[in-house]
C-alpha positions in Angstrom: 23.1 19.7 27.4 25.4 17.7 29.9 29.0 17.6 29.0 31.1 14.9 30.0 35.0 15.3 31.4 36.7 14.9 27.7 33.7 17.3 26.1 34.9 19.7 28.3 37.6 19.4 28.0 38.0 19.3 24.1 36.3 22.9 24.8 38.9 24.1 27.3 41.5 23.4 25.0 39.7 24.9 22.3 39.2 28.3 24.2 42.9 28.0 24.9 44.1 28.3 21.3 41.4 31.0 20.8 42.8 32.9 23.8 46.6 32.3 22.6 46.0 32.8 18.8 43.8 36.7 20.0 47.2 36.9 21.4 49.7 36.7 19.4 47.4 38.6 17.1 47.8 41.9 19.1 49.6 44.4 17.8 52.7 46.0 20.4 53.2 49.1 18.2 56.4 52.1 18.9 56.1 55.4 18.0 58.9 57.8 17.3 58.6 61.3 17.7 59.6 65.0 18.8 59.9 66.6 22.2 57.5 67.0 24.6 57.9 70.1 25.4 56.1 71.1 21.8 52.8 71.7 21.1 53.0 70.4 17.9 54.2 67.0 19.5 51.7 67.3 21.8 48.7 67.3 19.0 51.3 64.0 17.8 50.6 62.8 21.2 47.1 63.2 21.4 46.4 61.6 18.4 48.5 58.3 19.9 46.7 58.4 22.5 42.9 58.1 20.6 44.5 55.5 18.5 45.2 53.5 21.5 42.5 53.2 22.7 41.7 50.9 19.4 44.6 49.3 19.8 43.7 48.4 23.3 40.8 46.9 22.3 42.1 44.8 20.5 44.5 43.3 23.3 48.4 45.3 21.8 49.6 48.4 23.2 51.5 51.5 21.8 54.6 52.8 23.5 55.9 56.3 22.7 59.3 56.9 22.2 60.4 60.2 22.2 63.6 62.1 21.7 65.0 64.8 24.3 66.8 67.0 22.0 67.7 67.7 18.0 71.4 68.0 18.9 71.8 64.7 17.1 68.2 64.1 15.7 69.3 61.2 13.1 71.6 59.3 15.2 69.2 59.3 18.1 66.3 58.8 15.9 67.3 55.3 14.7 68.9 54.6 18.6 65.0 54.8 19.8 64.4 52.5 16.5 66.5 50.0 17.7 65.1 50.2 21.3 61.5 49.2 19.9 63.3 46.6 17.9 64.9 45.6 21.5 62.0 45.9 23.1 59.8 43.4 21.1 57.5 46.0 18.9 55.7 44.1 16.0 55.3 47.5 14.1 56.9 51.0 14.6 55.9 54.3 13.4 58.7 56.5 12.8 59.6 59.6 10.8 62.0 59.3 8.7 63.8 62.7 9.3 67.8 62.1 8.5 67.4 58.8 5.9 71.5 58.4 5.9 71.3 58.1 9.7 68.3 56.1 9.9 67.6 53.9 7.1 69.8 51.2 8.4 67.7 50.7 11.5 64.5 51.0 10.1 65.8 48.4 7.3 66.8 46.4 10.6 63.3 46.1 11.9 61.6 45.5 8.2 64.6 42.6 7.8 63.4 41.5 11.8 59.7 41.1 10.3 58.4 44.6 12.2 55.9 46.1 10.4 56.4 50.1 9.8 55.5 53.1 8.9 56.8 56.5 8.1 55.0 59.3 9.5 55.6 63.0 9.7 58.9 62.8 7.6 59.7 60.9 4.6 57.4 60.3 1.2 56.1 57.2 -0.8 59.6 56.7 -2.2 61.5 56.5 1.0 58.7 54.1 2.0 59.0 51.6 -1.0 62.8 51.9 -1.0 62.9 51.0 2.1 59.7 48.1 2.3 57.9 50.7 4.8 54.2 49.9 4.1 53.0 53.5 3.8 53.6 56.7 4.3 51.3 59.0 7.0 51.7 62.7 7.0 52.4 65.6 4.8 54.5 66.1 1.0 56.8 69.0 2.4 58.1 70.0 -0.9 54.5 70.4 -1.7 53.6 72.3 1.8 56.2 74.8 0.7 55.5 75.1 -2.7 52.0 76.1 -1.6 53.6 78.9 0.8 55.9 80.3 -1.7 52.6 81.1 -4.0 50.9 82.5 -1.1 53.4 84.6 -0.9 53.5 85.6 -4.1 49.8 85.9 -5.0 49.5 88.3 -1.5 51.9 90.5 -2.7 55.9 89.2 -1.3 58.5 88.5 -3.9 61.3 88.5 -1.7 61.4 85.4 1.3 63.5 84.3 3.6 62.8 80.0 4.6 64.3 79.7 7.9 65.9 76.5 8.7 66.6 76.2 12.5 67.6 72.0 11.1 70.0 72.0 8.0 70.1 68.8 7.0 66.8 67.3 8.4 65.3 65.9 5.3 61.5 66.9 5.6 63.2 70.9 6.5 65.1 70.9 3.8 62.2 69.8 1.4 59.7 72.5 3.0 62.2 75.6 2.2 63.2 73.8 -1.4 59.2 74.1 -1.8 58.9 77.7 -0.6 61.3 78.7 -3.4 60.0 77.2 -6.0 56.9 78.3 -5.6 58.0 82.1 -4.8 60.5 81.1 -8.0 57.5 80.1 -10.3 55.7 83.1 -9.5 58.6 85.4 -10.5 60.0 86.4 -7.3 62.9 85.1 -5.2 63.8 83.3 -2.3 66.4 81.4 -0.2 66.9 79.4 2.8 68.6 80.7 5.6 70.3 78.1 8.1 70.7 78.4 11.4 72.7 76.3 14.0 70.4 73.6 15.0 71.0 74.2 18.5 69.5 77.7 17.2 66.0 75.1 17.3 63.3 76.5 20.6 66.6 79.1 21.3 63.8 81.8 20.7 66.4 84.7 21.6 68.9 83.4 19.0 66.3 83.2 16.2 64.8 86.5 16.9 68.0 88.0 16.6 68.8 86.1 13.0 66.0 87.0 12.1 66.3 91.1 13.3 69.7 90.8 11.5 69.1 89.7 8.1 66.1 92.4 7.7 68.1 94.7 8.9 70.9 94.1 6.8 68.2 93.4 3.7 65.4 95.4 3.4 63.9 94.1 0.6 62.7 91.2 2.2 58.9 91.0 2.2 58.4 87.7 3.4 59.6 85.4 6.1 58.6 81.9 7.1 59.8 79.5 9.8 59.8 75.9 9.8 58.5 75.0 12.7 55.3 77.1 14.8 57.6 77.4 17.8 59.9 79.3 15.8 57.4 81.2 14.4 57.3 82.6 17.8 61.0 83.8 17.9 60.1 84.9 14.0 57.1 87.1 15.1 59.6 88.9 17.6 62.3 89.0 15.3 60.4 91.0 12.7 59.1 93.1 15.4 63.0 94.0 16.5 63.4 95.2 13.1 60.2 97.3 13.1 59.0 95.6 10.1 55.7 94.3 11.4 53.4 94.8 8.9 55.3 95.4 5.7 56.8 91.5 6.2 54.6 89.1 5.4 55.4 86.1 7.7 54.2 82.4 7.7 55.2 79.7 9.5 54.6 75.5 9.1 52.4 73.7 11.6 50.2 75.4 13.9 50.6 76.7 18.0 48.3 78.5 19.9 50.4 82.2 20.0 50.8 81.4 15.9 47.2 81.4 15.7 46.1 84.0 17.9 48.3 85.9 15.8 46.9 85.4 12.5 43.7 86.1 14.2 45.5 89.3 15.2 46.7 89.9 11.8 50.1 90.2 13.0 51.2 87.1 11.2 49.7 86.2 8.0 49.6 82.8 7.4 50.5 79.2 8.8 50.9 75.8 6.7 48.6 72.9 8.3 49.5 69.2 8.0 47.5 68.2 11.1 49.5 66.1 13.0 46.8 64.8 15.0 45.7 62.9 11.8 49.2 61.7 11.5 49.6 59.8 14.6 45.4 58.8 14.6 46.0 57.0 11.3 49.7 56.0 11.4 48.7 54.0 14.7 45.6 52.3 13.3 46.7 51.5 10.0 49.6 49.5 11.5 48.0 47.9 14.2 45.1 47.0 11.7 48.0 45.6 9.4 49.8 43.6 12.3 46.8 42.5 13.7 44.3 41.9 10.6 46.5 41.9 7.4 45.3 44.9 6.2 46.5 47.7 4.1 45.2 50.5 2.6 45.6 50.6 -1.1 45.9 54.6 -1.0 49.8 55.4 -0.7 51.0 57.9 0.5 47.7 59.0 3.1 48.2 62.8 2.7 47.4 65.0 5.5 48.1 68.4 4.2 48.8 70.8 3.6 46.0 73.5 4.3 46.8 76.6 4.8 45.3 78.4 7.9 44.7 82.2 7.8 42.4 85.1 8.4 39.7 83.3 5.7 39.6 80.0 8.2 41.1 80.6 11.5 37.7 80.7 13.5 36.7 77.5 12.1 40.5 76.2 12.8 40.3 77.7 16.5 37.4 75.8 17.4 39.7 72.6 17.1 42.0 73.5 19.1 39.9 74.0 21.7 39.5 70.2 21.6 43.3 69.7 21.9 43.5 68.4 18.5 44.8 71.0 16.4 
C-alpha cells in the first residue's frame, strides 16, 4: 500500500500519542525501607529488585530509599517520604513504622495524588485511615500471638519479648501478641525495652539479656524482635548458662538464626517472608499506577509461619536462593 505525505503523517502523529500516553502510563515507584547492612533488608531488597524487573517492562522504575540508622526511625522515615514526593514518585511503598511521625507525609503524597502502600509495618486500618490502597506484609499482633502459644504448648510459661525499638508501632504490636498468647495459655509474660540505640549493639543486648536471667530465673522463654538480635539473644542466654532450659525465639529469619534451629540451639523463629513483601508491594502498585488495578483482597498477608526443627530443611533450601 503506498502512503502519501499526510497518511504518514496522520500515522507519525498517531505513534506519537501512543509513545507519550505508554509514558505517562509508567509507573516511577519509591520504596522505603531498613538498613542495608541487614539480612532481613536484604531479602526486602531482593524482592525489589525481581519486581523491577516488571516494572521495567513496563517503561517506570523503582528507587529505594533507605534509612542509615533507627536513632530517629519515624522522623527520618517520613523525611525519605517526602524525598520521593520531591522527587516525582507516582506511588511509594513505605512501612508505616512510627504513624504520629509519619502519617502527615504519607497523607502529603495521597493529598499530591501518589499512589501508596504500606508494607512491612502498619495494618488494614492504618491503610484506610489514611487512603493507603493496601496493606503488604505481616499482622504483628498476630505473629506474636502465635509465638506466645508456641511457647506455651512446648512447655515455657514464663517469656521475656525484647524490644531493642520502644515505640516502633509494628515492635510494640509483636511483643503485645507474644503476651497474649503466653497470657491465654495461662502463663506470663512481659516486654522488656531496651535503648534503641541498644538495636545491631550485639554486646549490649547480650548483656540485657545475661542480666535479666540472671537476676530471674524463672524465665523459660525469650524472644527477640528482630533475627539480628536474635544473635546477641542466642549469646546472651549462653552468658547465663541457660542454653537449653530457655526456650528462645526470635521474628524474621537470618542465616546464624537458622543454622541454629537446625542446631537445636534456638527453638523457633516467626516467618513473615519479606521477600514476598517487597515482590508484591512493588507490583501491586505499579500494576495500580500504571493499569488501575487493585486487588480486592485487603490486607495481602504474608505471615506468619513459624520456622523450626519440623520445616527448617525445606525453609533452608530458600535461602539458598537468596530469598528467604
Amino acid at each position: 500500500m503506498k502512503l502519501n505525505g499526510r497518511r504518514v503523517r496522520a500515522l507519525l502523529a498517531t505513534a506519537a500519542v501512543v509513545v507519550a500516553s505508554t509514558a505517562a502510563m509508567a509507573a516511577d515507584i519509591a520504596v522505603v525501607g531498613g538498613r542495608a547492612d541487614e539480612e532481613f533488608w536484604n531479602r526486602i531488597k531482593k524482592g525489589i529488585d525481581d519486581a523491577r524487573h516488571v516494572v521495567e517492562a513496563n517503561g517506570g522504575t523503582v528507587n529505594y530509599l533507605q534509612l542509615q540508622s533507627y536513632d530517629n526511625i519515624g522522623p527520618d522515615a517520613a523525611q525519605l517520604v517526602r524525598t520521593a514526593i520531591s522527587q516525582g514518585a507516582d506511588g511509594i511503598v513505605v512501612p508505616n513504622w512510627v504513624p504520629e511521625a509519619e502519617d502527615d507525609a504519607i497523607k502529603a503524597a495521597i493529598s499530591q495524588g501518589i499512589a501508596v502502600i504500606l508494607m512491612n509495618a502498619g495494618s488494614k486500618e492504618k491503610a484506610d485511615e489514611l487512603g493507603a490502597i493496601n496493606y503488604v506484609g505481616s499482622d504483628e499482633f498476630v505473629a506474636g500471638k502465635a509465638g506466645g502459644t508456641y511457647f506455651v504448648e512446648n512447655g515455657a510459661t514464663n517469656v521475656i519479648c525484647v524490644n531493642t525499638v520502644p515505640g516502633a508501632a509494628n515492635l510494640e504490636a509483636r511483643c503485645a501478641g507474644v503476651i497474649e498468647g503466653v497470657t491465654e495459655g495461662g502463663g506470663t509474660a512481659e516486654q522488656l525495652p531496651l535503648p534503641a540505640s541498644s538495636f545491631g549493639d550485639q554486646t549490649a543486648i547480650a548483656e540485657a539479656i545475661k542480666a535479666t536471667l540472671l537476676q530471674n530465673p524463672e524465665i523459660d522463654g525469650v524472644i527477640n524482635i528482630s533475627a539480628t538480635d536474635g544473635d546477641a539473644g542466642a549469646s546472651g542466654i549462653m552468658q547465663a548458662g541457660k542454653q537449653g532450659s530457655v526456650i528462645h525465639g526470635s521474628f524474621d529469619l537470618n542465616g546464624a538464626g537458622l543454622q541454629r534451629i537446625q542446631a537445636g540451639t534456638q527453638t523457633f523463629a516467626i516467618d513473615q517472608q519479606p521477600y514476598l513483601q517487597s515482590l508484591l508491594a512493588v507490583q501491586l502498585l505499579a500494576s495500580h499506577v500504571d493499569f488501575g488495578t487493585k486487588l480486592p483482597t485487603s490486607p495481602v498477608l504474608t505471615g506468619p509461619g513459624i520456622v523450626d526443627a519440623s520445616n527448617i530443611e525445606t525453609t533452608l533450601q530458600g535461602v539458598e536462593r537468596g530469598a528467604r
